[in-house]
PAZAPA-4460 file (N, C-alpha, C; in steps of 0.05 Angstrom, whole numbers, plus 32768, in hexadecimal, padded with zeros to 4 digits):
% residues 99
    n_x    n_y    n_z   ca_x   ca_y   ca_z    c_x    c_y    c_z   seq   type   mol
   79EF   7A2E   7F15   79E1   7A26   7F2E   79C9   7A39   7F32     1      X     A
   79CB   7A53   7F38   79B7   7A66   7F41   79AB   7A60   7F59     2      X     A
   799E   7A74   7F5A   7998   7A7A   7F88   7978   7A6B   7F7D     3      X     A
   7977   7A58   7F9C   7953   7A52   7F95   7940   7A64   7FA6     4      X     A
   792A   7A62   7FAC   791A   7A73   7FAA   7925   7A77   7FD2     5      X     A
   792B   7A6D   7FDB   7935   7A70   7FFA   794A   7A7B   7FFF     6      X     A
   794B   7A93   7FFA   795C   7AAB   7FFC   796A   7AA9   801F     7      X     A
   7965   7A98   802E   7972   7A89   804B   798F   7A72   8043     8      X     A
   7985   7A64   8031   7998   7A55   802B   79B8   7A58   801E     9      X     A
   79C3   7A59   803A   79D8   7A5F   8042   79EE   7A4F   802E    10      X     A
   79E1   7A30   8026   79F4   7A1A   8009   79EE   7A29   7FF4    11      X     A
   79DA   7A33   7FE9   79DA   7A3B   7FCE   79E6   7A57   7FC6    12      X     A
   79E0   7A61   7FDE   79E9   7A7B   7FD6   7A0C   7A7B   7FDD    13      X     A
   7A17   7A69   7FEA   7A30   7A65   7FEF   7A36   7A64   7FCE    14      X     A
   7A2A   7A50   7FC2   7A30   7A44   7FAC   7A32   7A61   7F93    15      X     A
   7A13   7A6A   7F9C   7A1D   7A7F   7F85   7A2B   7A96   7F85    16      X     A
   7A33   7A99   7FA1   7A52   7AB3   7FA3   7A62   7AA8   7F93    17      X     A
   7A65   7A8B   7F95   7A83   7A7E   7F8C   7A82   7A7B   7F70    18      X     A
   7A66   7A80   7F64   7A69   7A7C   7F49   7A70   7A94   7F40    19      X     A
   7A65   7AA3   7F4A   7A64   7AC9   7F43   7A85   7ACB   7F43    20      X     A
   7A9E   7ABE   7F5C   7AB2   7AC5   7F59   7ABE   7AB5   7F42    21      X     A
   7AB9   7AA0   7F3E   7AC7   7A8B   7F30   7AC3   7A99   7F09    22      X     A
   7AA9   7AA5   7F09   7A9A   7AB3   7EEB   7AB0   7ACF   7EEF    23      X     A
   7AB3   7ADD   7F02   7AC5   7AF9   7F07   7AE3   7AFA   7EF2    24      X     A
   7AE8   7ADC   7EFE   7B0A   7ACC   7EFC   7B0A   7AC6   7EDF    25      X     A
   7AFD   7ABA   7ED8   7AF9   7AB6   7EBC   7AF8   7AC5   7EA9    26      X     A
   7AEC   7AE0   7EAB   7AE2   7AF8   7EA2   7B01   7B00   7E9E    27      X     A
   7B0F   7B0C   7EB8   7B2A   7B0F   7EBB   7B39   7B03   7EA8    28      X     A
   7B38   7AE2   7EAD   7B51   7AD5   7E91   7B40   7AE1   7E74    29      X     A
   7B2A   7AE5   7E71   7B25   7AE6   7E57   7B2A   7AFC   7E4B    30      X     A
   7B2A   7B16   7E5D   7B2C   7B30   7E55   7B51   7B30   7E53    31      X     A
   7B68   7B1E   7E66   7B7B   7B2C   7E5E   7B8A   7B1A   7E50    32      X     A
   7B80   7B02   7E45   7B89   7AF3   7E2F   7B81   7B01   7E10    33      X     A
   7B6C   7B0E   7E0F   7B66   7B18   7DF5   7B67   7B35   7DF6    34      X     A
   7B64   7B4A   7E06   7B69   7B5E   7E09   7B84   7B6A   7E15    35      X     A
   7B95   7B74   7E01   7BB1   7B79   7E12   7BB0   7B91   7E24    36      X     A
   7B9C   7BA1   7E28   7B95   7BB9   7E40   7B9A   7BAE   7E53    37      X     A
   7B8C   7B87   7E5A   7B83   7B7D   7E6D   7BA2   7B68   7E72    38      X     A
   7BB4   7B6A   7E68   7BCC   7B5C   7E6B   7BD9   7B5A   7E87    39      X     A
   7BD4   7B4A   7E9A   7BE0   7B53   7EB3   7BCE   7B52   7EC6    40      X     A
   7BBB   7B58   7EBA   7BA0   7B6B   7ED0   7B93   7B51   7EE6    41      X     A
   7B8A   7B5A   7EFE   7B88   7B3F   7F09   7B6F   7B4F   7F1A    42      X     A
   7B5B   7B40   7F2B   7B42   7B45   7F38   7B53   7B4F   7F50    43      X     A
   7B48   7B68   7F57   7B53   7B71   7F6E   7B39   7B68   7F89    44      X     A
   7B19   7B68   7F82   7B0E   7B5F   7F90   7AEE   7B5A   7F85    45      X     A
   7ADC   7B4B   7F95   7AC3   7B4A   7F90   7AB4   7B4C   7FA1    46      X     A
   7A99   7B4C   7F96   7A7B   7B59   7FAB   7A8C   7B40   7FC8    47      X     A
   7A80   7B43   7FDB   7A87   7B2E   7FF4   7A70   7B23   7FFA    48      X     A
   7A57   7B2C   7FEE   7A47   7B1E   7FF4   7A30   7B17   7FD8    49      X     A
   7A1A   7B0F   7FCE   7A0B   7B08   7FC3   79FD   7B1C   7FBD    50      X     A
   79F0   7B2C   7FA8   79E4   7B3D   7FA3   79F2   7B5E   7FA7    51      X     A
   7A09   7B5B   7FB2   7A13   7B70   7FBB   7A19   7B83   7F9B    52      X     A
   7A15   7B9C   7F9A   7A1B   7BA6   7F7C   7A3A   7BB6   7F82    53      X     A
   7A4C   7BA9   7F7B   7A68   7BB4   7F7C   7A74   7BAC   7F59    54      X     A
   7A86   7BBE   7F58   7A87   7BB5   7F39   7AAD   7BA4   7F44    55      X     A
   7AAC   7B8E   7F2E   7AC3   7B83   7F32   7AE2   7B95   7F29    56      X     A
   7AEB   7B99   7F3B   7B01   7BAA   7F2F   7B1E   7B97   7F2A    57      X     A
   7B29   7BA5   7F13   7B45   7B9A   7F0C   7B56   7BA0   7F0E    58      X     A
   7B6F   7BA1   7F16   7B86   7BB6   7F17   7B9C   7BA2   7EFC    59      X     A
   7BA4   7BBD   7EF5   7BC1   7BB5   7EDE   7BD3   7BCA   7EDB    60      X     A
   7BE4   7BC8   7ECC   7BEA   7BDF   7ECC   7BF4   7BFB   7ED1    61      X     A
   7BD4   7C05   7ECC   7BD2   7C1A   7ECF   7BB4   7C23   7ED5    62      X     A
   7BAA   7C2F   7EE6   7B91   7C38   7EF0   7B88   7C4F   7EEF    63      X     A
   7B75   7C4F   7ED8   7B64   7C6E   7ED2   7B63   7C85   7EE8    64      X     A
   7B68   7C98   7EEC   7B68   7CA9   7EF9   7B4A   7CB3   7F03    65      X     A
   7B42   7CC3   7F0A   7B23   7CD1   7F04   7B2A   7CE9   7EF6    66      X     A
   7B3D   7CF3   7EF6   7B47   7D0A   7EE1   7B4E   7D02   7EBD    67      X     A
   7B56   7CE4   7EC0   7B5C   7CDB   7E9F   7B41   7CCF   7E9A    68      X     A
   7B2D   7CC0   7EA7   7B16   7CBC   7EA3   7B0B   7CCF   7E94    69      X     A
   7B04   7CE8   7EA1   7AF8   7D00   7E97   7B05   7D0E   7E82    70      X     A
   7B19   7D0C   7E7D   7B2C   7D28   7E6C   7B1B   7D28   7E5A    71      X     A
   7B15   7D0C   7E49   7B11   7D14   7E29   7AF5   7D19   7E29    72      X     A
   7AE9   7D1D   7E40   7AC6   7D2F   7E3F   7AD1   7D44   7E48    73      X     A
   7AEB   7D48   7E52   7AE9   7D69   7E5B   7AF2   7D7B   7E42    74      X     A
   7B04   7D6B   7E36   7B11   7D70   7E1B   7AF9   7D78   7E0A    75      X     A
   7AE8   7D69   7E06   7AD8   7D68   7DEF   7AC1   7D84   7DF6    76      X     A
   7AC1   7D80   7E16   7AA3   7D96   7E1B   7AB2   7DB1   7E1A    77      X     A
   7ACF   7DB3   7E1C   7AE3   7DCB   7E1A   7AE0   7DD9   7E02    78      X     A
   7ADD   7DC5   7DE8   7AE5   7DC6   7DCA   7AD4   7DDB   7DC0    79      X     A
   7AD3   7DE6   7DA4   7AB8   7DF0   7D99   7AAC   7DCB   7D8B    80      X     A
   7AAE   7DBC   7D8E   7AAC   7DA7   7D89   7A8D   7D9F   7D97    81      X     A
   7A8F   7DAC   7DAC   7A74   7DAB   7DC1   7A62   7DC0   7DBC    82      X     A
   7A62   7DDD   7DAE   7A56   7DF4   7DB3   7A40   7DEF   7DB0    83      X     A
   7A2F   7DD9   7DA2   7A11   7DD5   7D9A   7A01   7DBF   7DA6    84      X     A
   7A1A   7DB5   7DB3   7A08   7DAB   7DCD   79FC   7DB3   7DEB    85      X     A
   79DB   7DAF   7DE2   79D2   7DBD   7DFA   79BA   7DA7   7E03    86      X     A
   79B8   7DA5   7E1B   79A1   7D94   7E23   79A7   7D75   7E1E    87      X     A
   79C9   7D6E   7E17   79D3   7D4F   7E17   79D5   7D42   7E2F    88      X     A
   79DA   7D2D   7E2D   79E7   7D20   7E45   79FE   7D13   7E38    89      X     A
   7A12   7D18   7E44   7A30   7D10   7E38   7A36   7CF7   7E4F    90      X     A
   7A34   7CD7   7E42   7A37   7CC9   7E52   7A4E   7CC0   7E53    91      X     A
   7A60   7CC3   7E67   7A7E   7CBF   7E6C   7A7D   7C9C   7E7B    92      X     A
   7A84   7C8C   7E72   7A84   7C64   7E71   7A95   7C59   7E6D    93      X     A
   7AAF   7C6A   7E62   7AC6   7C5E   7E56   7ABD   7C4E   7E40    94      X     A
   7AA8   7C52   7E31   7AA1   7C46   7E1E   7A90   7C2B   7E1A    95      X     A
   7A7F   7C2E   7E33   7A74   7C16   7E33   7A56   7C19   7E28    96      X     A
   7A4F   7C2C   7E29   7A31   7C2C   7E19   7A30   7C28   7DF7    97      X     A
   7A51   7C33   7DED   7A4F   7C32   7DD3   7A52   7C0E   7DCE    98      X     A
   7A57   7BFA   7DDB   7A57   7BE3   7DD7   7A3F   7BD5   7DCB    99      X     A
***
């Protein structure tokens, strides 16, 4: 569908929250039918409104800590593994830039 140029219209943009949730849901079955991390895992919530930047979160499981997030950059900047790094940026993504 997509928003038309009348950023007032209250039908279309109804329309495209509902796509945004309905694309969310989908995303969901696809990640925990083929990914067994995602086994279980279900939308805990989404943006509430149109344009809003919230990231879709999932619960399963088990839920990253901010301490297990980080370990294996604290691990690694701990190591002599790190001594020759100077002037990096160590980007911590859970691995999404290497994609």
């Amino acid at each position: 569908m997509g928003m038309t140029d009348d950023s007032y219209d209250i039908v279309a943009k109804s329309q495209c929250e509902e796509e945004g949730r309905l694309a969310a849901k989908h995303l969901a079955d696809v990640l925990a039918k083929h990914y067994p991390g995602f086994k279980g895992s279900s939308i805990v919530d989404t943006a509430s409104e149109l344009g809003m930047r919230q990231l879709r979160v999932l619960s399963g499981k088990h839920t990253l800590t901010e301490e297990e997030f980080f370990a294996g950059a604290v691990v690694f900047l701990a190591s002599t593994a790190s001594d020759y790094m100077h002037g990096s940026i160590l980007t911590i993504d859970g691995g999404w830039m290497g994609r």
